[in-house]
N, C-alpha and C positions, 0 to 999 in steps of 0.2 A: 132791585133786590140784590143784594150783595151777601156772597159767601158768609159774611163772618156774623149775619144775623141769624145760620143756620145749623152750620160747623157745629159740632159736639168739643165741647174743651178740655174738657176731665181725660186726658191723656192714657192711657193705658199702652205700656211700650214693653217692647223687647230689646232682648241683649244680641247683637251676634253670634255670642260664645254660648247663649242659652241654649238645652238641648228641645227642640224636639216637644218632647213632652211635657218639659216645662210649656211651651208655648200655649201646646192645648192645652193643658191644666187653669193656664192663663185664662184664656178665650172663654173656657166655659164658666171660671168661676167668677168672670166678670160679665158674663153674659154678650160678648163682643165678638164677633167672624173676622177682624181686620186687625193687625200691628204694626203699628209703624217698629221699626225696628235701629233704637237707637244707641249711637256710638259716642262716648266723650262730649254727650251735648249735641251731638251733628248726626240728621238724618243717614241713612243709609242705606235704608231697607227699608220692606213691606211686607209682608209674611199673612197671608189669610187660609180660613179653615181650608180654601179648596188646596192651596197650597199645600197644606200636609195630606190632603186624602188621597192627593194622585199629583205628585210632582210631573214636574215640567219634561224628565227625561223620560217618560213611562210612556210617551207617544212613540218612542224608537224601538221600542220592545214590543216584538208580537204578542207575549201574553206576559205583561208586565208584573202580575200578580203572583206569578213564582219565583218575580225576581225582588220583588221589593216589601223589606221587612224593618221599620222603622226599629231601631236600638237606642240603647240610652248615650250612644258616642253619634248621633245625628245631631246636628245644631241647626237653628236658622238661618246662621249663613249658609249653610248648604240648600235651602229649600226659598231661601227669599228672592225678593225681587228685587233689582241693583239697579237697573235703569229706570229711575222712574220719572214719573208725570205727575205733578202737582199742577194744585193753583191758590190761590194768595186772598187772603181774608178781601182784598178789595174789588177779586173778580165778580162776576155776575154770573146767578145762580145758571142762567142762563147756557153762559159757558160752561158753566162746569157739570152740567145736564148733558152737553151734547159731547163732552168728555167720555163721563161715565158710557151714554150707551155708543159713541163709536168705537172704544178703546174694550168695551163689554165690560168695566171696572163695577165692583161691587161699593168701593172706596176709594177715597184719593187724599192723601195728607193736606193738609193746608196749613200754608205759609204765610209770615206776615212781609214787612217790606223789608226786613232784613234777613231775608231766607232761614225767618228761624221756625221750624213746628212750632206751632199754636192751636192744632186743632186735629180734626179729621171730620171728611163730610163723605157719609154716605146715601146710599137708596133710599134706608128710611128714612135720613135727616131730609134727604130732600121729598119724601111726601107729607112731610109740614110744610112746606111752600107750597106745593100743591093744594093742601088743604086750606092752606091761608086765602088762596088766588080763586080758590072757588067759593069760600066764603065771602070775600071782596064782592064778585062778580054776583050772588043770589043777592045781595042785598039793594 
C-alpha cells in the first residue's frame, strides 16, 4: 500500500507572507487543520490549526496567555514549521503511519520523486487504509 493511493491532492496552500488570519480564514473555509506553506512553487512550510492556537514559544512563558495576542502584522512565517519531514507518493503507508504517530504529526506533505508537493496525507486520510485492510481482512 503506497502513499499516493491515500494522499489528498486537491492542495490547499499558504503564502509565508500571509497573515495569521488569513491562514484560519483558510483552514476553516476549506474545512482543512494543515498547510503546507508554499513559496515560488517550493515547499517551505507547514502551518496547522494547533500552530496558531498556541505557538511554539508559549512553552517559555509562564502564563503565556497575557502574552500572546495574534494581530493582523502576524504571518505564517512566524508561526510555521521550517524543518520538516515528508514522505513521497512512493513510500509505504506504513512508514508514513509510524511517522505520524512517532513524530505525533497530525499531517505530513507528500512528495513525488522530484521533491515537488503533490499531495498531503493525514490521520484521516490514513483511516481509509484502515478501513480498506479491515474490509480486505472480514471478507
Amino acid at each position: 500500500m503506497k502513499v499516493s493511493k491515500y494522499m489528498s491532492t486537491k492542495l490547499i496552500t499558504a503564502a509565508p507572507q500571509m497573515t495569521v488570519r488569513e491562514a484560519f480564514d483558510t483552514m476553516r473555509r476549506h474545512r482543512v487543520r494543515h498547510l503546507p506553506v508554499v513559496d515560488g512553487g517550493t515547499l517551505v512550510g507547514f502551518i496547522s490549526d494547533r500552530d496558531l492556537r498556541r505557538p511554539r514559544w508559549a512553552e517559555d512563558v509562564e502564563n503565556w496567555t497575557d502574552f500572546y495576542q495574534i494581530d493582523d502584522d502576524t504571518t505564517v512565517r512566524d508561526h510555521m514549521t521550517e524543518n520538516l519531514e515528508t514522505v513521497h507518493t512512493y513510500d509505504t503507508v506504513l512508514k508514513a503511519v509510524r511517522l505520524l504517530r512517532e513524530q505525533r504529526y497530525g499531517a505530513v506533505p507528500v512528495l513525488d520523486k522530484e521533491e515537488q508537493l503533490v499531495g498531503i496525507l493525514s490521520a484521516y486520510d490514513l483511516l481509509g487504509a484502515l478501513e480498506e485492510m479491515l474490509l480486505e481482512k472480514g471478507k
